[in-house]
Backbone as numpy.savetxt, mean C-alpha at the origin, in Angstrom:
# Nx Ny Nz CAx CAy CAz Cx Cy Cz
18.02 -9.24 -13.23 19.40 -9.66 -13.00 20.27 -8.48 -12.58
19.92 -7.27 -13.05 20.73 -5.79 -12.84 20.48 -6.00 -11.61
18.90 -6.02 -10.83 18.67 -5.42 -9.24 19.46 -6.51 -8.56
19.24 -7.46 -9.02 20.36 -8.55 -7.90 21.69 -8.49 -7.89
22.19 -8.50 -9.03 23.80 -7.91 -8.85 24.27 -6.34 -8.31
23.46 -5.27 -7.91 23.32 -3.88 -7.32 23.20 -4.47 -6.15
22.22 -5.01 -5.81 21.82 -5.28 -4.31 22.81 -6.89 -3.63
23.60 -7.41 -4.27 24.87 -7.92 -4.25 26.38 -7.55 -3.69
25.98 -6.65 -4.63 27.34 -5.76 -4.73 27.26 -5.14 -3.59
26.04 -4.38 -3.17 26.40 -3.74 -2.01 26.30 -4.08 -0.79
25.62 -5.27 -0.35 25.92 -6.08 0.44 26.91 -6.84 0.59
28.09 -7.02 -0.59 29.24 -6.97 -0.49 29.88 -5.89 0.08
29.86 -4.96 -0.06 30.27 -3.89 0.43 30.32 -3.56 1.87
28.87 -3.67 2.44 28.56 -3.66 3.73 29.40 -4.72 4.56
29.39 -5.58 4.01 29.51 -7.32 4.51 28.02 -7.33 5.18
28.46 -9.13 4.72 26.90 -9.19 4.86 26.75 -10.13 6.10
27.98 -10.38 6.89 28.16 -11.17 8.70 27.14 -9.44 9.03
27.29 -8.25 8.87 27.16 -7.30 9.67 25.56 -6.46 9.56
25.68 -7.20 8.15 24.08 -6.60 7.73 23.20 -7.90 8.48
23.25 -9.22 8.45 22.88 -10.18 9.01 22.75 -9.83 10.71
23.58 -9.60 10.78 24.04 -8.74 12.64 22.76 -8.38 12.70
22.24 -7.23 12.05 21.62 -6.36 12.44 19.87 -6.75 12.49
19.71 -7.95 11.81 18.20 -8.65 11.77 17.74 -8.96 13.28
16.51 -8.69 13.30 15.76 -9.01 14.97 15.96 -10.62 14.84
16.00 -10.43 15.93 16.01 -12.28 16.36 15.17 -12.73 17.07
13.91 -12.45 17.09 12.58 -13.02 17.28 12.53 -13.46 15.67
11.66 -14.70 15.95 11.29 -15.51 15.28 10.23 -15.20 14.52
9.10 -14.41 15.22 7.82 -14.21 15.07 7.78 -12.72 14.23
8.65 -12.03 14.19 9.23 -10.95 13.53 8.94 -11.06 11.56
9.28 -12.69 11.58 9.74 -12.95 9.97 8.08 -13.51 10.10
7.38 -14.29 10.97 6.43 -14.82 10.61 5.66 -13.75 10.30
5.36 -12.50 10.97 4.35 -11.30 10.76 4.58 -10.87 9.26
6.14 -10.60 8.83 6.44 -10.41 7.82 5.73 -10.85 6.82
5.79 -11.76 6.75 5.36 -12.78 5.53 3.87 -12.61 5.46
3.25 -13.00 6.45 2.09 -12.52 7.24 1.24 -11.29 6.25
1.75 -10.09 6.67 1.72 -8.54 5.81 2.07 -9.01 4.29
3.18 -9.17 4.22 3.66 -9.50 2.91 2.50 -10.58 2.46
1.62 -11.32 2.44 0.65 -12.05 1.46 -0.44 -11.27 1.71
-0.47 -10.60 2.88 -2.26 -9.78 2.78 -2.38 -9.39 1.28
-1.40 -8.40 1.19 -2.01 -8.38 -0.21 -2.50 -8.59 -1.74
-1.48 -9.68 -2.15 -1.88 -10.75 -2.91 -3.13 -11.51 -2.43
-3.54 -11.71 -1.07 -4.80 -12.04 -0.88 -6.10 -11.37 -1.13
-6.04 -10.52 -0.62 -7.25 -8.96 -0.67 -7.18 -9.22 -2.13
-6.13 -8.90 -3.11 -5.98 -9.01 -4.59 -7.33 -10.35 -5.27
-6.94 -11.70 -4.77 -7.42 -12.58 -5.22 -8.89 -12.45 -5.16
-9.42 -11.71 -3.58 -11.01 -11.61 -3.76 -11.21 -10.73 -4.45
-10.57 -9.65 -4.57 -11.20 -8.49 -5.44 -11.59 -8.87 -6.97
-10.35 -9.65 -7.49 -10.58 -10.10 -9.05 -11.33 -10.79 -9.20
-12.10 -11.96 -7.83 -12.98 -12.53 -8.52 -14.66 -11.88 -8.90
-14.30 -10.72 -7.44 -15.53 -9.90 -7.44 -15.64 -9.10 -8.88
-14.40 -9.02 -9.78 -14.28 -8.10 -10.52 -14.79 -8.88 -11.84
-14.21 -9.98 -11.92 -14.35 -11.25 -13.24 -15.26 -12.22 -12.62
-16.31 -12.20 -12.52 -16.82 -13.15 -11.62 -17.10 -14.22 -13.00
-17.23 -15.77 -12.47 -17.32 -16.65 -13.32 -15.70 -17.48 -13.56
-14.56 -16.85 -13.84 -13.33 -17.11 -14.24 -12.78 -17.75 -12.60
-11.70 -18.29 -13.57 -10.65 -18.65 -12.58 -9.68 -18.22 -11.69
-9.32 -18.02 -10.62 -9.27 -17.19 -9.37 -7.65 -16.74 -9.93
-7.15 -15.89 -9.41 -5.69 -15.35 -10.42 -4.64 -16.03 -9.26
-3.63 -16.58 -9.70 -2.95 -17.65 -9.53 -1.82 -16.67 -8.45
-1.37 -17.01 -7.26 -0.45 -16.94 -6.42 0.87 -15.90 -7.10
1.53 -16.52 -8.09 2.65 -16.28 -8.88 2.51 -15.07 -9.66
1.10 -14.80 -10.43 0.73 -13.81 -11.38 0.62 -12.69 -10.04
-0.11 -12.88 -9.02 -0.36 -11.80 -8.17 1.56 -11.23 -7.07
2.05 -12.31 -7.09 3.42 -11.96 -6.49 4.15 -11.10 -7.52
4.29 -11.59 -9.02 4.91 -10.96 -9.46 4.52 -9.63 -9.91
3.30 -9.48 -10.35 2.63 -8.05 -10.45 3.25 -7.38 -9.54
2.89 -8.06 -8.09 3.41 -7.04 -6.84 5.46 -6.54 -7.07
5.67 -7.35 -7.06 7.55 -7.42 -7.53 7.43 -5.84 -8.93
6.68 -6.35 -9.96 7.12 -5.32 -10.89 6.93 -4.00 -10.29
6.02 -3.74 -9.87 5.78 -2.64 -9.61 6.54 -2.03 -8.56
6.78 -2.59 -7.46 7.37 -2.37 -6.38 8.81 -1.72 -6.17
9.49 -3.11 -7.38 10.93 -3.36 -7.57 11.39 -2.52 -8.92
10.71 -2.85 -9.94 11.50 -2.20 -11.32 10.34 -0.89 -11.82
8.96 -0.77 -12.35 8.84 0.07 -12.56 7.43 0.38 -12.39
6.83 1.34 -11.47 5.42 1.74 -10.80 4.62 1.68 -12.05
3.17 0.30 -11.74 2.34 0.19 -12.57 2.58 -1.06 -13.52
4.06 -0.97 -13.85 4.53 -2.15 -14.86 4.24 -3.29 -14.37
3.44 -3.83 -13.47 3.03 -4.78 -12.54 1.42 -5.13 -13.24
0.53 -4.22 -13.09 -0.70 -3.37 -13.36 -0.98 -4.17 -14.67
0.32 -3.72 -15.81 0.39 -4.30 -16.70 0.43 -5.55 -16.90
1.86 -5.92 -16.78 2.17 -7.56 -16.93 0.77 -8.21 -16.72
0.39 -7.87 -15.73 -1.29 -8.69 -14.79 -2.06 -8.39 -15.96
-2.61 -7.32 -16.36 -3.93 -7.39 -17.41 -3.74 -8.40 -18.85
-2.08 -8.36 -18.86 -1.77 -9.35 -20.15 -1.80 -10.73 -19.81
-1.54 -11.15 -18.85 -1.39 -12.53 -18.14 -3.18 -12.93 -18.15
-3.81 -12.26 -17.55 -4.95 -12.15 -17.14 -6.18 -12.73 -18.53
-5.33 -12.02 -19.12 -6.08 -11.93 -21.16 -5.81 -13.57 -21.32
-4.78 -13.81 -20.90 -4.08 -15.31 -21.36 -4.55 -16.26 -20.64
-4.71 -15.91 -19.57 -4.39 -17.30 -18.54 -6.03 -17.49 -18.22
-7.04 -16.42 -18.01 -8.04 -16.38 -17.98 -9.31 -16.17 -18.69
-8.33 -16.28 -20.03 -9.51 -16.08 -20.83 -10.71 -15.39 -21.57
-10.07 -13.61 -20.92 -10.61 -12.81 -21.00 -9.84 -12.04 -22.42
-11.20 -11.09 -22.62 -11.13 -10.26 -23.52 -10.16 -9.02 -23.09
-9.38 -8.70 -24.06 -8.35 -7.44 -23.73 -8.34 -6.38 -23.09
-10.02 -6.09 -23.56 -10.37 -4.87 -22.81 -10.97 -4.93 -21.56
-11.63 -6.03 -21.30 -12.12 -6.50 -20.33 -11.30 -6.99 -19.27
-9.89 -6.97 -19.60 -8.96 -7.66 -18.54 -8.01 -6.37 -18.18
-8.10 -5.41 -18.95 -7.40 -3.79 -19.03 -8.14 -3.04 -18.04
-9.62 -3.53 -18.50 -10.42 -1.88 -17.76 -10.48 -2.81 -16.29
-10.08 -4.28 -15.76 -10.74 -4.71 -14.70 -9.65 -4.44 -13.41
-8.07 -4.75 -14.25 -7.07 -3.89 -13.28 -7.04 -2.10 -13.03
-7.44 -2.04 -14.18 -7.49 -0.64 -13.91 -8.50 0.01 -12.92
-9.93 -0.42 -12.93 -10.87 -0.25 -11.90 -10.19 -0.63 -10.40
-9.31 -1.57 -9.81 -9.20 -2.46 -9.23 -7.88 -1.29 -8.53
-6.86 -0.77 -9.60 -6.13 0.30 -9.22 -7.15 1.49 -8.33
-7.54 1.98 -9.52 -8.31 3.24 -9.09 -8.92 2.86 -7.56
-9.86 1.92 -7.16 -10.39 1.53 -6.13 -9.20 1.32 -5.01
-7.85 1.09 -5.48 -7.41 0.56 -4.39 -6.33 1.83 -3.86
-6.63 2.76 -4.94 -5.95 4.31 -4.48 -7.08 5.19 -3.53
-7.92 5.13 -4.09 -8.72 5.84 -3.31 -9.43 4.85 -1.44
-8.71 3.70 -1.51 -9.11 2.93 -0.83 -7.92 3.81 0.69
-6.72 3.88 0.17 -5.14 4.49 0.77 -5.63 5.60 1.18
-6.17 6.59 0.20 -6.55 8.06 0.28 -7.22 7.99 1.89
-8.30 7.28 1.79 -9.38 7.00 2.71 -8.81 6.87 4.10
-8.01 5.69 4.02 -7.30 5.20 5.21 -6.56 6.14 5.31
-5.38 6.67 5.41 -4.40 7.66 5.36 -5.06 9.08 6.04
-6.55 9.92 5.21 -7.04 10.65 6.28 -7.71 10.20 7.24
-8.32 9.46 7.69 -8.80 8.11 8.47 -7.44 8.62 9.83
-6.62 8.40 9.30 -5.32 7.83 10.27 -5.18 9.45 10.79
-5.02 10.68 9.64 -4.35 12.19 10.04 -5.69 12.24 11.11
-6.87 12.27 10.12 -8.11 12.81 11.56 -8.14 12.01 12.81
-7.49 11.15 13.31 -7.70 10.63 14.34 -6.95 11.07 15.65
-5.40 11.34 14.89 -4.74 12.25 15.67 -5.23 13.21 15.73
-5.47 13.95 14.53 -5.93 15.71 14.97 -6.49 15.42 16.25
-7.61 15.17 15.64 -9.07 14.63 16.52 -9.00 14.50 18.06
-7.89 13.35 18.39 -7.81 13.08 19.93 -6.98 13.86 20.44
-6.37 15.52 19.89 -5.08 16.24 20.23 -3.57 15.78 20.31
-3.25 14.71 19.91 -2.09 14.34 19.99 -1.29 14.38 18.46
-1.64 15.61 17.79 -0.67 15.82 16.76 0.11 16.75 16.75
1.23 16.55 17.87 1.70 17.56 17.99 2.82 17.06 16.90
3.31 15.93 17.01 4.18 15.41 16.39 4.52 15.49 14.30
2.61 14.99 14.67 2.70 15.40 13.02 2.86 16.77 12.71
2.48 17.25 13.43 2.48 19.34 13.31 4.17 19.36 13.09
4.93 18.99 13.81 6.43 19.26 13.18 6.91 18.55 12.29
6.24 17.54 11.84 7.05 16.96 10.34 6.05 17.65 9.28
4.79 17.88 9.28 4.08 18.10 8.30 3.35 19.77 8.40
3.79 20.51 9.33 3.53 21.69 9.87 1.97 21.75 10.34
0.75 22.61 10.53 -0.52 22.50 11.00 -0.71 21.11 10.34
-1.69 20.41 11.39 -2.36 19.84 10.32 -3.67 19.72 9.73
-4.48 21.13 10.17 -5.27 21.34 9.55 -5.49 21.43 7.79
-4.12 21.85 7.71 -4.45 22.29 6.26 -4.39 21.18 5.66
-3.15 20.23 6.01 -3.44 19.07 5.31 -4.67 18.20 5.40
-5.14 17.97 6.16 -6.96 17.55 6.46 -7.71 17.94 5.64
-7.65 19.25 5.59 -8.82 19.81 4.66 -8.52 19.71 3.22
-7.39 19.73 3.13 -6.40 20.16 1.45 -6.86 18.46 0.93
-6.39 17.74 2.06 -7.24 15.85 1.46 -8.60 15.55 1.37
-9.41 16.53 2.56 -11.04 16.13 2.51 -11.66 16.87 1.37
-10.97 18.15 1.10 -11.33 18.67 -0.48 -11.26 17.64 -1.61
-9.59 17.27 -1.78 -9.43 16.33 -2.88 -10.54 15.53 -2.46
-10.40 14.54 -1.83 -11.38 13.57 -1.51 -12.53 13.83 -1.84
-13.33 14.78 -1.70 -14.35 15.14 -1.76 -14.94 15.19 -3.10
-13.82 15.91 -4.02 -13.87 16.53 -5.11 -14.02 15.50 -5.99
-12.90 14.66 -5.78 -12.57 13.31 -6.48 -13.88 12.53 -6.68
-14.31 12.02 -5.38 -15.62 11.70 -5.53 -16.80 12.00 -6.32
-17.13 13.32 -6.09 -17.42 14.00 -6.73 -17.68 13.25 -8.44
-16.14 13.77 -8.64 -16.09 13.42 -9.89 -16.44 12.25 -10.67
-15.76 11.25 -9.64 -15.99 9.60 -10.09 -17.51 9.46 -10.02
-18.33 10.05 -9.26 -19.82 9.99 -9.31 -20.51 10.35 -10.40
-19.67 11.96 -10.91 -20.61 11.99 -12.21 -20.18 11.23 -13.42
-19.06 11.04 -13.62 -18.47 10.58 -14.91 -18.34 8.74 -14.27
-18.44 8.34 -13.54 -18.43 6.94 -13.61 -18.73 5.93 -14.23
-19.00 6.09 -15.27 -19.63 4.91 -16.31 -18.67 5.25 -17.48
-17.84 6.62 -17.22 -16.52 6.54 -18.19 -15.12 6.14 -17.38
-15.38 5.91 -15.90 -14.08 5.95 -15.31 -14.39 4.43 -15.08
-15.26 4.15 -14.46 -15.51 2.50 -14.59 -16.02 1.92 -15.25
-15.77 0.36 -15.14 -16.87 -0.92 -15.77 -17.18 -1.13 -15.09
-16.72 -1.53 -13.89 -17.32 -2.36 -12.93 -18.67 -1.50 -12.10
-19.95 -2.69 -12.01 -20.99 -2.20 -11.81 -20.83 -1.30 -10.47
-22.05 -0.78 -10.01 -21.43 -0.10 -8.56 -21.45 -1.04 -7.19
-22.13 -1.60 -7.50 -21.88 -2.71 -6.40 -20.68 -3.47 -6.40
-20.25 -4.16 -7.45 -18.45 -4.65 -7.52 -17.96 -3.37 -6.48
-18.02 -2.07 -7.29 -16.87 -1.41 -7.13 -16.80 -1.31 -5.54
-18.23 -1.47 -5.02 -17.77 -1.23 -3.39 -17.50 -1.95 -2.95
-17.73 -3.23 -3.08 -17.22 -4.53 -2.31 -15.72 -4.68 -2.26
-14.97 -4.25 -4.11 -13.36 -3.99 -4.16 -12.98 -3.03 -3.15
-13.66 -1.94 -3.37 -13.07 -0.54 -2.16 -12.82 -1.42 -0.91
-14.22 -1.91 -0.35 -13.76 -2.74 1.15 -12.91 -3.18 1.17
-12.52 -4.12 -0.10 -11.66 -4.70 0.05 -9.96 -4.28 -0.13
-10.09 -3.63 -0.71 -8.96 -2.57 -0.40 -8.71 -2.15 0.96
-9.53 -1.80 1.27 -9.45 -0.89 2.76 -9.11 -2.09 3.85
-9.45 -3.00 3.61 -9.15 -3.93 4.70 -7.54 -4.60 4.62
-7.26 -4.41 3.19 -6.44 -4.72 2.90 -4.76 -3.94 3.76
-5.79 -2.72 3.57 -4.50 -1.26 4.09 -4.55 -1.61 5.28
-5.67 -2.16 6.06 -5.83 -1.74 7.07 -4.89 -3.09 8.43
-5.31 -4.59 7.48 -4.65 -5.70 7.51 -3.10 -5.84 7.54
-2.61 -5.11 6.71 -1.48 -4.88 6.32 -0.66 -3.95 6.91
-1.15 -2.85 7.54 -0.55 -1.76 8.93 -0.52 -2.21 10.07
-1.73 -3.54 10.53 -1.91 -3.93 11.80 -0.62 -5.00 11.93
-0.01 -5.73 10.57 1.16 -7.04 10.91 2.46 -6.34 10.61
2.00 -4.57 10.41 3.72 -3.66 10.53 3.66 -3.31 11.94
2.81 -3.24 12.41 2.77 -2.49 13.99 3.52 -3.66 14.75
2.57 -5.04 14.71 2.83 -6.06 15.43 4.55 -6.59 15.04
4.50 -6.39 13.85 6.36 -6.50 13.67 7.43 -5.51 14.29
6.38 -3.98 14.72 7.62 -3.35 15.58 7.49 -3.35 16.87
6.64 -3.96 17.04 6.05 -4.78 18.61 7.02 -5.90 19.82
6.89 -6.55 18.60 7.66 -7.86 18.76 9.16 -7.21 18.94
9.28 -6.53 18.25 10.83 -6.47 18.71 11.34 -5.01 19.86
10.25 -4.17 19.55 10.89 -3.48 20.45 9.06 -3.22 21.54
9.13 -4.04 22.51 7.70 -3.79 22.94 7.73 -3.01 23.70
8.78 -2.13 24.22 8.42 -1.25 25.54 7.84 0.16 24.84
7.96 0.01 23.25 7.62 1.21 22.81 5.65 1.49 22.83
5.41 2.58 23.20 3.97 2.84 23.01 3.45 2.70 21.64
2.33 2.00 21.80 1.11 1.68 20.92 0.70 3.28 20.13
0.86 4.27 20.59 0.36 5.70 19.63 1.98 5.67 18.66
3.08 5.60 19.24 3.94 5.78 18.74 4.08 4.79 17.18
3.69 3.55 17.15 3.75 3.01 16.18 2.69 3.23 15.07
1.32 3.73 15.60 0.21 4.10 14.79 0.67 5.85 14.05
2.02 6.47 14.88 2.56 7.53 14.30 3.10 7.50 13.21
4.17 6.21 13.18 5.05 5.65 12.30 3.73 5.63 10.96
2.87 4.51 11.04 2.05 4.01 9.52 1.89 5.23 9.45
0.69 6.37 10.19 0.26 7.59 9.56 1.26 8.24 8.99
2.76 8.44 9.19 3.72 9.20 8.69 3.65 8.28 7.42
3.90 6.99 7.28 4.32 6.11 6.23 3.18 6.14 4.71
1.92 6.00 5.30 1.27 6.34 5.00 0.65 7.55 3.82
0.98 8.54 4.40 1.17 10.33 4.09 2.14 10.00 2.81
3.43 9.35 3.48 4.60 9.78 2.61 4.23 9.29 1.00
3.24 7.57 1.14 3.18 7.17 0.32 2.18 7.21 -0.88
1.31 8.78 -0.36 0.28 9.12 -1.01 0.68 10.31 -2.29
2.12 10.84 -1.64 2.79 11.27 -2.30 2.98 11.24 -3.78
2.77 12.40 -4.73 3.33 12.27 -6.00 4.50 12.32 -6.02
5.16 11.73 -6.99 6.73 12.05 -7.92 7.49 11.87 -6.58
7.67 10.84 -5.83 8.49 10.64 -5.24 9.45 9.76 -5.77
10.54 9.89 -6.07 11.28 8.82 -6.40 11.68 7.75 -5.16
12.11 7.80 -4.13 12.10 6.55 -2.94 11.42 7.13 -1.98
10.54 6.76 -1.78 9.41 6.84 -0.30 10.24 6.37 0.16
10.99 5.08 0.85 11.21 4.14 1.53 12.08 5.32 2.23
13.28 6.22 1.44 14.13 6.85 1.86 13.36 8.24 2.45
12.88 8.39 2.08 11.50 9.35 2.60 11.23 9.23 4.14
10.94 8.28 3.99 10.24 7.57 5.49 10.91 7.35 6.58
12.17 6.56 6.19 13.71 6.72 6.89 13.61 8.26 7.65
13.83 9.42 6.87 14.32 10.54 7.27 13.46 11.09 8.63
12.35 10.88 7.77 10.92 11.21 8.57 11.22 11.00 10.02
11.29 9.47 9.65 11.39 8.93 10.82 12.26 9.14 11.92
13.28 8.97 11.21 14.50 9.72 12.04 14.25 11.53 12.88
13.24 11.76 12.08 13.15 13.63 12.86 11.88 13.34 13.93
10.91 12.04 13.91 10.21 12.12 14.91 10.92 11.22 16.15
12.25 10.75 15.76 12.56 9.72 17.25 13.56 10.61 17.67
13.85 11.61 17.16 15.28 12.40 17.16 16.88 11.65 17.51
C-alpha cells in the first residue's frame, strides 16, 4: 500500500496526461511486454517441476507474486514467501521446499553469470567493444576477472556439491538450461520491444543495451540497477 501511494503521488506530481504522453503507441510494444514479462514465471514453472517432480505444478499467482516481492519490496523476500507457499500448497516438507528454491536460485544466478559473459565475449571477440571499453574501461580484465570467478565458482560447486545442492545432477542441469533460456527468452522480447518502436536503430546497438543491462545487473550492493542502467545508458547514446 506504501509503494502505491509513492508511486501515486508522484505521478501526481508529474501529471499523469504527460507521463501517459510519453508511452509508445505501437500496440505490439505492450504485447512483447507482457510477452518477456511471463517468460519468466514460465521457465519458473518447468524448473519446479523438474525440481519436485511428482507434485503439483506451482500456480500462476504464487510464481507472479514471488516475482513482485522480490523485484518490488525486498531482494529474495520473494525466494521466501515461495518456499513457504510451496510447504503449503504442495505438500512438501520444509526442508525440501527451502533447499528446492534455493537450488533453483543458485542455478538461476549462475545461469545470468553465464549469459552475461556469453554476451561481454562476443563483443570482445568480433572487435566491436569499443563502446563497452568506455563505460566499463578494457574489457579484458573484466572477461577474465568473470571467467576466473566463473571458473572458480564452478570449481567449487563441483567439489562441495552435495552440500550446496539436493538436487540430483541431472535436475540441476536441465534447471541451468532452463534458466539460460529463460535469460536468453527474455532479452530477445526486450530487443524486439526496442525494435518496434524505434526500428531504424541497429540490431548491435540493442544487443549493447542487454550486455550493458546485463553487467549492471550482476552487480553486488547495488541499490537501483534500473537507475544504473538509465545513466549507462545515457553515456553510450550521448
Amino acid at each position: 500500500a506504501l509503494i502505491i501511494a509513492v508511486i501515486a503521488r508522484q505521478l501526481y506530481n508529474l501529471g499523469l496526461r504527460d507521463v501517459l504522453g510519453e508511452l509508445p503507441d505501437e500496440a505490439m510494444f505492450f504485447v512483447l511486454y507482457v510477452l518477456g514479462y511471463l517468460v519468466g514465471p514460465l521457465c519458473e514453472k518447468f524448473g519446479f517441476r523438474v525440481i519436485w517432480p511428482g507434485t503439483k505444478t506451482a500456480s500462476w499467482y504464487a510464481l507472479l507474486r514471488k516475482r513482485a516481492l522480490n523485484f518490488v519490496v525486498l531482494g529474495y523476500s520473494g525466494d521466501v514467501w515461495f518456499a513457504m507457499w510451496a510447504r503449503e500448497n504442495l505438500k512438501l516438507r520444509a526442508r525440501k521446499a527451502f533447499h528446492g528454491v534455493k537450488d533453483s536460485t543458485i542455478l538461476g544466478g549462475m545461469a545470468g553469470a553465464v549469459f552475461t559473459l556469453s554476451l561481454v565475449a562476443t563483443f570482445a571477440l568480433s572487435g566491436e567493444d569499443a563502446l563497452l571499453a568506455r563505460i566499463i574501461g578494457r574489457t579484458e580484465g573484466p572477461i577474465i576477472a568473470m571467467a576466473l570467478v566463473g571458473l572458480l565458482g564452478a570449481a567449487a560447486i563441483f567439489i562441495f556439491r552435495r552440500s550446496v545442492f539436493k538436487v540430483k545432477p541431472v535436475q540441476g542441469m536441465i534447471v541451468f538450461a532452463i534458466h539460460l533460456a529463460r535469460f536468453a527468452l527474455t532479452n530477445l522480447f526486450l530487443i524486439l520491444q526496442y525494435a518496434v518502436v524505434l526500428p531504424f536503430v541497429p540490431l548491435e546497438t540493442w544487443l549493447l543495451f542487454v550486455t550493458v543491462q546485463m553487467l549492471v545487473q550482476q552487480l553486488p550492493l547495488i541499490p537501483n540497477r534500473d537507475l544504473l542502467f538509465l545513466v549507462v545508458a545515457m553515456e553510450i547514446t550521448r
